[in-house]
N, C-alpha and C positions, 0 to 999 in steps of 0.2 A: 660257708664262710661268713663270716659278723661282721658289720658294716662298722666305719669307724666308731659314729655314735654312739654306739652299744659297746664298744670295747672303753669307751671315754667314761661312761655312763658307769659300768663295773668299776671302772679304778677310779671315780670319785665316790664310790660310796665306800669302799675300802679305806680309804683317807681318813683320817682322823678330826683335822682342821683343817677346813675349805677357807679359813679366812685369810684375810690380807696382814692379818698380824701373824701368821705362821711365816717365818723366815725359809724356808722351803718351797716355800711358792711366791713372796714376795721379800728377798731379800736386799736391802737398800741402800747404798753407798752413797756417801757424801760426796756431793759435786764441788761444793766449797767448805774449806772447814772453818764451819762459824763456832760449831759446839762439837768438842771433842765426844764421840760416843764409845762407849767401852765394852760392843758386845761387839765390835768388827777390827779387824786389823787389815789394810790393803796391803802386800808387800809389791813393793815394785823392781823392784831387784834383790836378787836374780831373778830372771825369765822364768813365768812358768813352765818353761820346757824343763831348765834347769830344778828345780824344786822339783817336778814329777819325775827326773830321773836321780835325783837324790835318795827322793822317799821310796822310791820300789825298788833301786838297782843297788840292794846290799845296804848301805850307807842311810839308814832311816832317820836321819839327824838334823837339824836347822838349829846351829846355834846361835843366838842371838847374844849381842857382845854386852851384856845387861849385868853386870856383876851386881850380888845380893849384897845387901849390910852398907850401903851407899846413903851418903846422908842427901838432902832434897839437894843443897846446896853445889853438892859436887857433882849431880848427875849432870845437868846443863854444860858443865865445862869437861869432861872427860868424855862425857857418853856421845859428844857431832863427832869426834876423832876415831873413836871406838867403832861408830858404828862405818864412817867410812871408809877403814883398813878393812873390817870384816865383808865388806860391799852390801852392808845390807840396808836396804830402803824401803820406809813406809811411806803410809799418808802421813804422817802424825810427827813429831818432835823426836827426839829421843826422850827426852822427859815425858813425853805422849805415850811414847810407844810403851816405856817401864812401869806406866800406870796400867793401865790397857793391856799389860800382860800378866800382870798379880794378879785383873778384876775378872781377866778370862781365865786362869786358873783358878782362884777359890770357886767363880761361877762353876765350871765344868765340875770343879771335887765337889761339888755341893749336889751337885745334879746327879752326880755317878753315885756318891754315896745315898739319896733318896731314893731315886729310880733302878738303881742299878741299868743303867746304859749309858752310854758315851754319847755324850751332846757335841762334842767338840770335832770340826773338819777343815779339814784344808777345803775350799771350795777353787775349780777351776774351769775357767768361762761361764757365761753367764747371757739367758735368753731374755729379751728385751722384749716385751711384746703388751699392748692393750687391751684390755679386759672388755669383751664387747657388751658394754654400758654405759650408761646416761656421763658417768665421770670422764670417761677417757684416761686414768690414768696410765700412766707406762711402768707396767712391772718389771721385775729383774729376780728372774729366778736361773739358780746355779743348777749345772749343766752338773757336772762330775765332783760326786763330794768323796776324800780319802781321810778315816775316820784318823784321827790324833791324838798322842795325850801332849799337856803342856804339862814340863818341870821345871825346878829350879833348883842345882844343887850350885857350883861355879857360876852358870848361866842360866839364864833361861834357854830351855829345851824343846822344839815340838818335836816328839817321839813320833813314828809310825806306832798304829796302833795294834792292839793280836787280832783287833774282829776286820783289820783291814786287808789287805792282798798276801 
C-alpha cells in the first residue's frame, strides 16, 4: 500500500497548474464587494441543496429572470422585482448579475469554441485551508464542480451539461 505522500506526489504531477491563479485549487470570493468581478456568480438562493436537486433530478434548468434586449436604463427598475418573484439571489445587483452573465457566457463560448472543452460549473462547497508557507494565505478550493452551459434565448439559462451526470 502507498503511503499518503506518494499518492499526493502522483496527482500533483498529473495537474497541469500547481499555481495559485488556477481557479481549481485557489478559487476566490469576494467578502465585500468593492469591484464587481465577472468570472464568479455567488447564488444564494435557492439552497444549494435545492440547485443540486434541480440540476440532476430531471429538470436541468436555472432560469434567471434576466430578459435579453433590455435597455441599461430599465434593467435596475424591473430586474429587483424580477428577480425576487423568481426567488433568485446573488452577491451582485441585478444589474451586476446581467452583466456577469453575458461576460460568463461569451467567456465560456470562447473557451469551448478554442479548446473544445467546457470551462463552465456550478461549483458546490468549498475547502478553506493554508498553504503551508512563508505567506499563510487561506485558499478556497471547490469541493464538487457539475459541468454547465450558460444560454440566453427569453432568459438566461444554466443548462446541465452532456459531459455532466
Amino acid at each position: 500500500m502507498q503511503n499518503i505522500n506518494t499518492k499526493l506526489e502522483f496527482w500533483k504531477n498529473r495537474l497541469l497548474d500547481l499555481g495559485k491563479r488556477n481557479r481549481l485549487i485557489n478559487c476566490p470570493l469576494p467578502k465585500e464587494i468593492k469591484r464587481v468581478q465577472r468570472h464568479s456568480l455567488l447564488i444564494s438562493s435557492p439552497t444549494p441543496e435545492d440547485i443540486w436537486s434541480m440540476m440532476t433530478d430531471g429538470d436541468d434548468t436555472i432560469s434567471f429572470p434576466v430578459p435579453p434586449n433590455i435597455s441599461e436604463g430599465e434593467i435596475e427598475a424591473k430586474m429587483e422585482s424580477l428577480f425576487l418573484m423568481a426567488g433568485i439571489q446573488t452577491n451582485q445587483s441585478p444589474n451586476e448579475t446581467y452583466k456577469t452573465l453575458r461576460s460568463l457566457m461569451k467567456k465560456s463560448t470562447e473557451f469551448t469554441e478554442e479548446k473544445g472543452l467546457n470551462a463552465l460549473h456550478l461549483a458546490f462547497g468549498f475547502l478553506n485551508w493554508i498553504e503551508n508557507d512563508t505567506e499563510r494565505q487561506e485558499i478556497r478550493s471547490p469541493l464538487l464542480l457539475l459541468p454547465v452551459k450558460l444560454t440566453q434565448e427569453d432568459l438566461f439559462q444554466i443548462v446541465g451539461s452532456e459531459d455532466g451526470f
